[in-house]
BAFI-3210 file (N, C-alpha, C; in Angstrom, 3 decimals, decimal comma, padded with zeros to 6 digits):
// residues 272
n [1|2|3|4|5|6|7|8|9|10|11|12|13|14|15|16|17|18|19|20|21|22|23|24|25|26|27|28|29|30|31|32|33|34|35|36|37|38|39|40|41|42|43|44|45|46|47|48|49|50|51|52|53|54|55|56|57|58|59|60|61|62|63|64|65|66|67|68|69|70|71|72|73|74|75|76|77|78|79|80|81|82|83|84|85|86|87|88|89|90|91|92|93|94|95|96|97|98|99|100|101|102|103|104|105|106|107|108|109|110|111|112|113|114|115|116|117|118|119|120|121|122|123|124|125|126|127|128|129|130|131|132|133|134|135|136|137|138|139|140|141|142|143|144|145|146|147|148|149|150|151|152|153|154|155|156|157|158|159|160|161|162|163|164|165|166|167|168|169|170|171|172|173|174|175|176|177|178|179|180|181|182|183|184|185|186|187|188|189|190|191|192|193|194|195|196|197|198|199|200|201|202|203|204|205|206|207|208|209|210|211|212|213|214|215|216|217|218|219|220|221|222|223|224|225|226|227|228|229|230|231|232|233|234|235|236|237|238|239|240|241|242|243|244|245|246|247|248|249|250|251|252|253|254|255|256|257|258|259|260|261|262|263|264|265|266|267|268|269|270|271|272]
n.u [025,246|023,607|019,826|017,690|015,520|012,870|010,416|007,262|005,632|003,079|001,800|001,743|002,653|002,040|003,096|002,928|004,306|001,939|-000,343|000,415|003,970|005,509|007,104|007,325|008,550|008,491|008,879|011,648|014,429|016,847|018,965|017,589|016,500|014,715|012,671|011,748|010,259|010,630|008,820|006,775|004,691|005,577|005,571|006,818|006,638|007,013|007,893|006,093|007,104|007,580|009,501|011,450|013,581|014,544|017,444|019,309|023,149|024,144|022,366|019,687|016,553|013,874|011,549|009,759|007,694|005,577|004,163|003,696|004,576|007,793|008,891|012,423|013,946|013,630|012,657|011,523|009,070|008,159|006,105|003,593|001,059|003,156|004,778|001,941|000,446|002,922|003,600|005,201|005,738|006,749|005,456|006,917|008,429|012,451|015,645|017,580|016,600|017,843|019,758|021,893|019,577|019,467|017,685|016,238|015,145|013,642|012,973|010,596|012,068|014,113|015,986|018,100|016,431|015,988|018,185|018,079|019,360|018,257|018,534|017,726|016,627|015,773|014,762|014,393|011,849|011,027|011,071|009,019|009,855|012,051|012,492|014,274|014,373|016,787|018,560|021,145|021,545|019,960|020,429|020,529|019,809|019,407|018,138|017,633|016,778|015,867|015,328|015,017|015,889|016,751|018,808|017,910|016,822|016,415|014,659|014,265|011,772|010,448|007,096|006,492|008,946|011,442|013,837|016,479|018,129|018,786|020,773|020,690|022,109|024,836|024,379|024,673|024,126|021,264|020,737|020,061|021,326|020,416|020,893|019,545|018,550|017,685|015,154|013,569|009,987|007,837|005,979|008,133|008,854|010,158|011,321|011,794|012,825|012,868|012,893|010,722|009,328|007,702|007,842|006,632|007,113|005,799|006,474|006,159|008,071|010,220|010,586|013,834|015,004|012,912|012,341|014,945|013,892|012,357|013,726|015,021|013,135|013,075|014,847|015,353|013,440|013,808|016,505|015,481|013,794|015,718|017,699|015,717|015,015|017,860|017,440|015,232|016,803|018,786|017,426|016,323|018,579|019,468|017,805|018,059|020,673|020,098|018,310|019,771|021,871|020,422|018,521|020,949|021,645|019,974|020,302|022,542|022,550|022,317|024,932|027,644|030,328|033,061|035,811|039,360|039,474|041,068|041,989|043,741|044,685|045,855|048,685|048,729|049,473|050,947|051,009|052,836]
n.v [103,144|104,739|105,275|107,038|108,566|110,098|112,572|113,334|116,723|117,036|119,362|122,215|125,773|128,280|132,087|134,439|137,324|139,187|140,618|143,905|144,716|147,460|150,105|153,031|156,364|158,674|159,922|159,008|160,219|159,718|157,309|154,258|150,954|149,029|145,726|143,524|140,835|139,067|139,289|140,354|142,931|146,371|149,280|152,328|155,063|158,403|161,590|164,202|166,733|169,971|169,114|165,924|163,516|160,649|158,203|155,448|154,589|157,097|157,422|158,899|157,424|157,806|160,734|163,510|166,026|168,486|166,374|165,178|162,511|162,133|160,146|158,317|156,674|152,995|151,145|152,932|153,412|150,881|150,797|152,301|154,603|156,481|158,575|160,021|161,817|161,737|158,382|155,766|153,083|150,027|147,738|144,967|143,159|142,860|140,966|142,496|144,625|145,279|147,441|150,626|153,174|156,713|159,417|162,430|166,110|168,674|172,392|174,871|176,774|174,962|174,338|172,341|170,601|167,919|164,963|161,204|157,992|154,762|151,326|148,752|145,669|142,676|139,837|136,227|134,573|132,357|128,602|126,469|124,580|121,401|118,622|116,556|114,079|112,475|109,409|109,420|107,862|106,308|108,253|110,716|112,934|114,522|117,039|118,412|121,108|122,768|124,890|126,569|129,792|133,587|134,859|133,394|133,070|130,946|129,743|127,938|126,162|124,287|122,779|125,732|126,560|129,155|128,006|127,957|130,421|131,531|134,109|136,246|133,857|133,243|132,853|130,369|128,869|127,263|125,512|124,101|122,416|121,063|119,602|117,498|116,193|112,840|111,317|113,294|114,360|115,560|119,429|119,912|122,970|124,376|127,842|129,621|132,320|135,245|138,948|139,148|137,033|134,104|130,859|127,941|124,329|121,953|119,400|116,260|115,092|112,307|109,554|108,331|106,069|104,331|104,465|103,052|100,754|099,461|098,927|097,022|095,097|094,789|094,599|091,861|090,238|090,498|089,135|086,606|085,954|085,488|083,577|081,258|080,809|080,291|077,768|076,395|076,445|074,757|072,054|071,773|071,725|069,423|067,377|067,466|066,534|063,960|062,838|062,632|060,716|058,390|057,667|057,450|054,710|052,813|052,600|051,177|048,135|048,089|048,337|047,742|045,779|045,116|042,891|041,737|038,546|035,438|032,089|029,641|027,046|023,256|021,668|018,203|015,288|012,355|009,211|007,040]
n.w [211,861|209,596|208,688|206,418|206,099|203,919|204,055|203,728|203,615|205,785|205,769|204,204|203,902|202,069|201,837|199,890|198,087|197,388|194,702|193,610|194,115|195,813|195,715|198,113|198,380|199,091|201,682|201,980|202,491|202,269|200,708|199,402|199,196|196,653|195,618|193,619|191,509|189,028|185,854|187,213|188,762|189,109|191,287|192,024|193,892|193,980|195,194|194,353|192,288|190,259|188,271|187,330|186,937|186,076|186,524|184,728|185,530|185,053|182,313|181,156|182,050|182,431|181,838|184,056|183,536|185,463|186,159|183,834|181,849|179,954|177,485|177,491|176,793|175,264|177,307|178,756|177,490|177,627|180,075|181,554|183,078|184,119|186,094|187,366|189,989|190,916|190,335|189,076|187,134|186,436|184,042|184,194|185,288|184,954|185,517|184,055|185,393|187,587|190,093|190,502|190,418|190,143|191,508|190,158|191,448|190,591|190,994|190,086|188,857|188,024|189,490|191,613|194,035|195,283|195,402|195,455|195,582|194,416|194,972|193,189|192,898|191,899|192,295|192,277|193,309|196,216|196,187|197,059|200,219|200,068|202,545|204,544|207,184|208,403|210,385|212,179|214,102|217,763|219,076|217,549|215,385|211,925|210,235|206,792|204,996|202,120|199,328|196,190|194,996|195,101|196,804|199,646|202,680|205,597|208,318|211,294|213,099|215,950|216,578|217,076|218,427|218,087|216,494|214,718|212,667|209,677|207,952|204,606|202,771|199,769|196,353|195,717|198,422|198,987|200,491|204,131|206,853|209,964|212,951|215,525|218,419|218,688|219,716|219,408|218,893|217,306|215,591|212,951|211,521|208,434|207,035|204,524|202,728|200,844|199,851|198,119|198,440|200,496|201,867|203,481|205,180|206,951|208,522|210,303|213,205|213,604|215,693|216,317|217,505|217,283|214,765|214,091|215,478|213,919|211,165|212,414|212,326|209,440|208,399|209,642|208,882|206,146|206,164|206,927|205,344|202,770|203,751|203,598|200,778|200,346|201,753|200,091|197,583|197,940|197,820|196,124|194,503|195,199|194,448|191,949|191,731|192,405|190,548|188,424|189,084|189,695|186,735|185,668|187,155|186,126|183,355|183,440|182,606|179,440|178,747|177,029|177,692|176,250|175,839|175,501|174,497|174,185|172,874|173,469|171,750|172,614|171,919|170,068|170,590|168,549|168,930|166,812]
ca.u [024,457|022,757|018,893|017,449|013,485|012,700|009,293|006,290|005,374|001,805|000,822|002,410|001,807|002,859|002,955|003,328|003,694|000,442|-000,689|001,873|004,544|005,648|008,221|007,117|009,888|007,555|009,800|012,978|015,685|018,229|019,414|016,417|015,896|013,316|012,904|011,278|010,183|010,839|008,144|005,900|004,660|006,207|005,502|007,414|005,855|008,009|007,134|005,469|007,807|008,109|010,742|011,663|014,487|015,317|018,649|020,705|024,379|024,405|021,470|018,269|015,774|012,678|011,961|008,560|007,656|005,095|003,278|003,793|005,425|008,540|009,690|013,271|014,214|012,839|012,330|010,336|007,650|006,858|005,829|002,158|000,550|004,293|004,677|000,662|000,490|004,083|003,582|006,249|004,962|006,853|004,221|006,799|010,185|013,434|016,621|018,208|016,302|018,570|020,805|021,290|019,145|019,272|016,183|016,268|013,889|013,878|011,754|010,168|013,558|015,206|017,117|018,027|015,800|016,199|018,338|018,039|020,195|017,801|019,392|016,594|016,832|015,059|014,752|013,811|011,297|011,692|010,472|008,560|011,214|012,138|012,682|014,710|015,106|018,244|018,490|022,335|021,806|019,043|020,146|021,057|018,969|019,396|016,744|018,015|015,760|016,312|014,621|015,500|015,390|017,509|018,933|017,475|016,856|015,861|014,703|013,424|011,179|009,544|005,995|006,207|009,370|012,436|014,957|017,630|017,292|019,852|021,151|020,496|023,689|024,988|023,095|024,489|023,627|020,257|020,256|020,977|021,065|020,810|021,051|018,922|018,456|017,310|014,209|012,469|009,041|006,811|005,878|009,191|008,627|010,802|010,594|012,257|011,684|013,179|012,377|009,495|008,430|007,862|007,078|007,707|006,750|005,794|006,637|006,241|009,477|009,652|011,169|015,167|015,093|011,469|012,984|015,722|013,595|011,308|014,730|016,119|012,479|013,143|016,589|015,230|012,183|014,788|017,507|014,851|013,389|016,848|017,725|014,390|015,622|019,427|017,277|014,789|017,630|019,843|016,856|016,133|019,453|019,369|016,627|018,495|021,776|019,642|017,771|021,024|022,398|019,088|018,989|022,439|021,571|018,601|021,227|023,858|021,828|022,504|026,277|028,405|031,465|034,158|037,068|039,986|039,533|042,088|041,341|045,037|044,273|047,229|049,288|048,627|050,812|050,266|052,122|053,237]
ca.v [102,947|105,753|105,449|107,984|108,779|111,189|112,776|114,202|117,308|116,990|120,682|123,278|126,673|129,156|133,279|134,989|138,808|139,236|141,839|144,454|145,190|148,769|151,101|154,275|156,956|159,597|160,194|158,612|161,499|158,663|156,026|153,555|150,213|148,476|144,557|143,027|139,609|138,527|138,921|140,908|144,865|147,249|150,577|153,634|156,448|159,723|162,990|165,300|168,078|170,115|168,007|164,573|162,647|159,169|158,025|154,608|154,876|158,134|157,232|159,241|156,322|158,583|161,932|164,049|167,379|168,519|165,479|164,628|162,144|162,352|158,638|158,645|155,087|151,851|150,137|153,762|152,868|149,574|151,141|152,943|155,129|157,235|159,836|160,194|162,322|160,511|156,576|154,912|151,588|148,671|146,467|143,644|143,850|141,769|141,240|143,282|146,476|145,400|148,518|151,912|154,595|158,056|160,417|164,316|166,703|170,361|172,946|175,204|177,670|174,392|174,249|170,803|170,474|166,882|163,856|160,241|156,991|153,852|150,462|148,054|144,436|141,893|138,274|135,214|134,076|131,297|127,801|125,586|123,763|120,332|118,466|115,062|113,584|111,451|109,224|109,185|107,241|106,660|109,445|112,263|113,168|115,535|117,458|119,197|122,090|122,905|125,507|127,225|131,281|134,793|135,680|132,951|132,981|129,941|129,596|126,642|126,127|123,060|123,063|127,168|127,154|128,553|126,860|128,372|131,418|131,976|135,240|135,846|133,462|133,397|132,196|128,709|128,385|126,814|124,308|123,742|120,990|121,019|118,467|117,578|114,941|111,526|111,303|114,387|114,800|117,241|119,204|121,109|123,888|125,090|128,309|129,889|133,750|136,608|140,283|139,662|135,783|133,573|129,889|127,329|122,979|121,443|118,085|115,467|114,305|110,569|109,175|107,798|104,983|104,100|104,569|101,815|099,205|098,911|098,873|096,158|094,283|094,683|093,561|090,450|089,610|090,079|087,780|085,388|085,248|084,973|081,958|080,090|080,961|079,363|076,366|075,665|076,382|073,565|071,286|071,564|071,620|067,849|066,441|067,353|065,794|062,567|062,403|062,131|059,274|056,856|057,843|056,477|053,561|052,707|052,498|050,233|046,802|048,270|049,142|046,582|045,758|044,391|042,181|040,998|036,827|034,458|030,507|029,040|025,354|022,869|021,487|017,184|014,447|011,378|008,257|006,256]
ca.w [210,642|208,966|208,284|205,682|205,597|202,927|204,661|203,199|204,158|205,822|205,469|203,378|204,250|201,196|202,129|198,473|197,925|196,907|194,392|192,544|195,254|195,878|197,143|198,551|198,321|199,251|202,391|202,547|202,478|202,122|200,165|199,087|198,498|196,709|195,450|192,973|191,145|187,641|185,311|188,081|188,273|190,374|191,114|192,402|194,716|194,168|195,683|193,302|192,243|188,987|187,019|188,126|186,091|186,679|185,609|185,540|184,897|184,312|181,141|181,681|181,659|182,288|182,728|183,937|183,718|185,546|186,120|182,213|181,508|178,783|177,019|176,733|175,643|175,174|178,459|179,915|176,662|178,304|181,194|181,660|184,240|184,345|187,228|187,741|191,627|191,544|190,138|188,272|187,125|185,585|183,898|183,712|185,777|184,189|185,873|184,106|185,785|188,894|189,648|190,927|189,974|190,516|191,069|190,707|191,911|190,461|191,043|188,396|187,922|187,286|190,426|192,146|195,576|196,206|194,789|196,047|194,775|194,276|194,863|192,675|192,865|190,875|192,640|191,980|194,575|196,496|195,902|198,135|200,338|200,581|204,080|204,729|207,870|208,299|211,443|212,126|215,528|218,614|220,201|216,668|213,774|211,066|208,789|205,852|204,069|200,566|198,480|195,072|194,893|195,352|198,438|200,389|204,047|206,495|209,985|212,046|214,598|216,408|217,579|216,995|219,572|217,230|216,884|214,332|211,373|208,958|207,294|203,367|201,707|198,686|195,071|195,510|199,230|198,291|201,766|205,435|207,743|211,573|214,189|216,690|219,415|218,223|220,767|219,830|217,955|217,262|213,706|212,503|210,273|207,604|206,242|203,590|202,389|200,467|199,868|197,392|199,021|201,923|202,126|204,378|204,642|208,376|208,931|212,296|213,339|213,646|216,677|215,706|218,270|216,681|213,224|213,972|215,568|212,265|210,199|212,134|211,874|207,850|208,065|210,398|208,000|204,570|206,763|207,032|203,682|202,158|204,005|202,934|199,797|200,182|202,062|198,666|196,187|198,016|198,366|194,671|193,449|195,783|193,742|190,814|191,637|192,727|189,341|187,688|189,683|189,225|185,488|185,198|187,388|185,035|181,830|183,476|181,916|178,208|178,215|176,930|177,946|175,034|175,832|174,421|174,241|172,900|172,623|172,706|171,870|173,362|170,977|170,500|170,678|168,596|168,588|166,181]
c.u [023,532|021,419|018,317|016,058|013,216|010,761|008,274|005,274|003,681|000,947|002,251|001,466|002,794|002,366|003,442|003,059|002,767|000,514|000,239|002,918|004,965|006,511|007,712|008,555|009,395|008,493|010,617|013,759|016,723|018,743|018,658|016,535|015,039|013,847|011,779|010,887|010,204|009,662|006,629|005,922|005,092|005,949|006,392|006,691|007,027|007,407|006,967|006,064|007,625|008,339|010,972|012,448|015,101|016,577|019,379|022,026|024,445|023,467|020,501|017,467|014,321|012,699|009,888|007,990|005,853|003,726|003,280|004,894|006,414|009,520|011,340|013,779|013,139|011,974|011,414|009,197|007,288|006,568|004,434|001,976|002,093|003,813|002,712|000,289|001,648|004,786|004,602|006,142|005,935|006,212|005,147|008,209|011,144|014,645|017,638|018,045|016,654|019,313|020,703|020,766|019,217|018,151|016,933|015,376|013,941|012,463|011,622|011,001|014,196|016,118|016,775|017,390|015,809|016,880|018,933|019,143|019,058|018,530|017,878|017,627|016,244|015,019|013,887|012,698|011,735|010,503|010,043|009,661|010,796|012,747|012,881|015,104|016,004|018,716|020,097|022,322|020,464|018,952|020,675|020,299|019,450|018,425|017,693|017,025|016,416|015,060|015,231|015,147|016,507|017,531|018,298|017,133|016,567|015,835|013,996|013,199|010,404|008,911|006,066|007,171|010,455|013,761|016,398|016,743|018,875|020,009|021,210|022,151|023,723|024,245|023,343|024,234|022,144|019,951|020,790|020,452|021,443|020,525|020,335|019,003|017,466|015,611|012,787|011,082|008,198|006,598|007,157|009,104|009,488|010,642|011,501|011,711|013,423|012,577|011,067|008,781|008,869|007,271|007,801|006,688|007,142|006,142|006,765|007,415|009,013|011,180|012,739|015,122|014,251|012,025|013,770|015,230|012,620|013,244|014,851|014,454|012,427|013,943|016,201|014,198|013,023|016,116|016,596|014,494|014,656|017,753|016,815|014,500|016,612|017,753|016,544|015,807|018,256|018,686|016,260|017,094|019,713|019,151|017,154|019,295|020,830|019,337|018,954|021,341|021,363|019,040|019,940|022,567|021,082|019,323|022,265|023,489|022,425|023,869|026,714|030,008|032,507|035,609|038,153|040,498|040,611|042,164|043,204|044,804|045,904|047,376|049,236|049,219|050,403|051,719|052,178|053,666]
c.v [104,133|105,351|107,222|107,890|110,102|111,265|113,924|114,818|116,929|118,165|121,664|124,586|127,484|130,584|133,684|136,551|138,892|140,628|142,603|144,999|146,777|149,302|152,962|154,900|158,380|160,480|159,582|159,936|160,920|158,015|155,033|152,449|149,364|147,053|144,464|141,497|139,837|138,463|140,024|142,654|145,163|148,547|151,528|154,674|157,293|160,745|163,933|166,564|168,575|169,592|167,174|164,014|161,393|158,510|156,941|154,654|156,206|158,611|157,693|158,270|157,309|160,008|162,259|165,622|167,913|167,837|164,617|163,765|162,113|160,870|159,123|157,626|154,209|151,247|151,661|153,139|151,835|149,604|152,152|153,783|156,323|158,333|160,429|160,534|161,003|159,586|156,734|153,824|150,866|147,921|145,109|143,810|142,609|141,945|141,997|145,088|146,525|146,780|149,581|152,745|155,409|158,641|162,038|164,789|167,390|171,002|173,972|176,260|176,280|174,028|172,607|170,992|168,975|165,407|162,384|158,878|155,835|152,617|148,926|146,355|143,503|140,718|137,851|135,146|132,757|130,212|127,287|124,318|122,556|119,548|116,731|114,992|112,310|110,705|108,360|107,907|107,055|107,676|111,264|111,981|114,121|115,923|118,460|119,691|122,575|123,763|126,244|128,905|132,279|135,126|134,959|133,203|131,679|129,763|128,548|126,508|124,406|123,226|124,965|127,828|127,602|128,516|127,775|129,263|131,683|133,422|134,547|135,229|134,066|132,826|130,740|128,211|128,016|125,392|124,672|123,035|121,709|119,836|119,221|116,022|113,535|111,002|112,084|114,275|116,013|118,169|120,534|121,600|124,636|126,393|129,085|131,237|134,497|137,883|140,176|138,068|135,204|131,949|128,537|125,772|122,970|120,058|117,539|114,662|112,837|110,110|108,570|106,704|104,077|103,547|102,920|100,398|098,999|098,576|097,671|094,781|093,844|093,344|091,935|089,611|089,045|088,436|086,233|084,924|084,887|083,488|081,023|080,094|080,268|078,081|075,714|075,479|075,442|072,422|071,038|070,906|069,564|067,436|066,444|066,357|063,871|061,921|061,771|061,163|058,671|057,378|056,771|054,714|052,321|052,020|051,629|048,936|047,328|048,477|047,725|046,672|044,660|044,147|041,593|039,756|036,213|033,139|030,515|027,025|024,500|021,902|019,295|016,170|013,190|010,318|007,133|004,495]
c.w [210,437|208,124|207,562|205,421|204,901|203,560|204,010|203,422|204,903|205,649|205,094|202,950|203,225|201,683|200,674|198,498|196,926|196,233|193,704|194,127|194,703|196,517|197,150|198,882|198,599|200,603|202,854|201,789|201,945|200,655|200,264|198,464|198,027|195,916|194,622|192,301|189,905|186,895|186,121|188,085|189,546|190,621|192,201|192,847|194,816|194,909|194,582|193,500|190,733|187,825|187,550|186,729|186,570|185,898|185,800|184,508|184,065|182,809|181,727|181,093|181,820|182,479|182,550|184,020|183,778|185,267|184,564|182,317|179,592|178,698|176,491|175,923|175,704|176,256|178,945|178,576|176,841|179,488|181,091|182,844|185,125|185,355|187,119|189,139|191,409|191,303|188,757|188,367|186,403|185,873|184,059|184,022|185,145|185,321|185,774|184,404|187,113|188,671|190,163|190,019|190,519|190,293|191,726|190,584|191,936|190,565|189,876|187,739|187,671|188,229|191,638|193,673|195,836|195,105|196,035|195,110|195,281|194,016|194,401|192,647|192,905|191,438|192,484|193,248|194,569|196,470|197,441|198,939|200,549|201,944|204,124|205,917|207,890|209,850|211,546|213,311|216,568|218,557|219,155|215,958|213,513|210,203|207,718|204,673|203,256|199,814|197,521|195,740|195,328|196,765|199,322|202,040|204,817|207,797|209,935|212,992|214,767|217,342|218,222|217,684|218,325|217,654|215,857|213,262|210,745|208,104|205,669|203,164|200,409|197,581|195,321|197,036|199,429|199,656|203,224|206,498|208,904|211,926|215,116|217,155|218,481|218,549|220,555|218,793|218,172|215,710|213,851|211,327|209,553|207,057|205,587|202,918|201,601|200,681|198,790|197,690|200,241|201,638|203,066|204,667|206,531|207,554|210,144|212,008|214,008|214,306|216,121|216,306|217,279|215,285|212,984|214,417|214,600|211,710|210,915|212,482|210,467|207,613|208,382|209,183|206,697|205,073|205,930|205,875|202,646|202,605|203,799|201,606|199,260|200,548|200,688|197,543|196,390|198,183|196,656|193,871|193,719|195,006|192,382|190,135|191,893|191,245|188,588|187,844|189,163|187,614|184,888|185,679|185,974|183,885|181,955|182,479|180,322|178,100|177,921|176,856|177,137|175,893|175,419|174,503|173,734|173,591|172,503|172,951|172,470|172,373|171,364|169,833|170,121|167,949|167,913|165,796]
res [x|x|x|x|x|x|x|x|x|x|x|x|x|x|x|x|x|x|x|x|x|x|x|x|x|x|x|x|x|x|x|x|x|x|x|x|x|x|x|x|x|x|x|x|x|x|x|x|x|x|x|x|x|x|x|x|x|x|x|x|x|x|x|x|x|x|x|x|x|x|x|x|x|x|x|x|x|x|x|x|x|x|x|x|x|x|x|x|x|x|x|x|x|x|x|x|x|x|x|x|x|x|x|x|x|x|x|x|x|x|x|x|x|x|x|x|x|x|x|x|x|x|x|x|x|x|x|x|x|x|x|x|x|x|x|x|x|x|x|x|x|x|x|x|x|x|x|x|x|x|x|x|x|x|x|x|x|x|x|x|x|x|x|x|x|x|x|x|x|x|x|x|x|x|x|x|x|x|x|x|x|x|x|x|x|x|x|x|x|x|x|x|x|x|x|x|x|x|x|x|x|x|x|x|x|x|x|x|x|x|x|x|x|x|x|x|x|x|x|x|x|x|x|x|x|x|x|x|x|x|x|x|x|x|x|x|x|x|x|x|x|x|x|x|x|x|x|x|x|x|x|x|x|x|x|x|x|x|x|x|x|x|x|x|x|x|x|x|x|x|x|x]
***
């Protein structure tokens, strides 16, 4: 028999990237990437050269010359504070500014001294998770953590020891259940993170054994009250069937009962 206690959290500890996040690019030589949130500012640290052109798909999206910045489309004019010692600001990042960019870095003949490829990526953060324990048995339980958001992650620990961590899934992996012993308590902490959040929901595990001897005090209490139940409904329905009978007694005196009579007189003999 499978018992199900839906448990509410007692402390919920949220970690939020705080503030405008940032990618410094100041010295990576490489291949760079940075993360973002929906709706949130971002800024860009370049190294201060000359000319600086930022480009996605081959589209120059900004360019700066000598610290100046130069608007080429739409999306660089909702942006402020352009290459300033460097800064590249989006006031207000969208999903669709996921993507590679390219940065080039000429010096003042014009000649290429350094290009990088930017791999940007826009996520959701992640929601505050939810936490069900499920008491398969005494001796098994299950908890299953659930949170919305991009690129999820989840680890679990009990009483700070841990216990399992999962690699980012896919968009619709959004849960995951483990098993544990039936027996155990202690507060198990969920926690749940991406590249631009972190949050994660304690809860005290509640004994499985424990669990089942309340359930089968329920069951015993509902038993009971449902048979005091049958016993009044047949002790009523009695008094019912009784009424009826005396009723009917009551009415016998008035019925009348019709017969069909016949007088045959005898035929008389007289003599003459």
């Amino acid at each position: 028999m499978i018992f199900i206690y839906i448990i509410m959290p007692v402390l919920v500890l949220a970690t939020l990237a705080t503030g405008i996040m940032e990618c410094n690019l100041t010295q990576s030589e490489k291949d760079y990437k940075c993360y973002g949130a929906p709706g949130e500012p971002l800024i860009f640290h370049f190294p201060v050269h000359a000319r600086i052109e930022l480009k996605k798909n081959d589209t120059v999206v900004c360019k700066s010359i000598n610290n100046t910045s130069v608007s080429m489309n739409s999306r660089c004019n909702t942006t402020h504070g352009f290459f300033i010692n460097g800064t590249f600001k989006f006031d207000n990042t969208m999903k669709t500014d996921s993507g590679v960019y390219q940065l080039d870095a000429f010096d003042n003949d014009g000649k290429t001294i350094r290009t990088m490829n930017i791999i940007l990526q826009i996520l959701v953060p992640v929601s505050h998770p939810a936490m069900i324990q499920a008491c398969l048995s005494p001796e098994q339980t299950t908890v299953n953590c659930s949170a919305e958001g991009d690129d999820t992650e989840f680890s679990f620990s009990l009483d700070n020891n841990p216990l399992i961590q999962t690699k980012a899934g896919s968009p619709k992996n959004k849960s995951v259940t483990i098993s544990l012993s039936g027996q155990l308590r202690g507060n198990l902490h969920c926690k749940v993170q991406n590249k631009v959040s972190s949050k994660q929901t304690v809860i005290h595990l509640t004994s499985c054994k424990a669990a089942c001897f309340q359930t089968v005090i329920i069951l015993a209490s509902v038993t009971i009250l449902l048979l005091l139940l049958i016993v009044l409904l047949s002790i009523k329905l009695c008094k019912t069937k009784r009424s009826s009978t005396t009723i009917t007694d009551d009415n016998a005196e008035d019925e009348i009962v019709y017969s069909d009579v016949r007088v045959t007189r005898a035929a008389q003999r007289v003599d003459v």
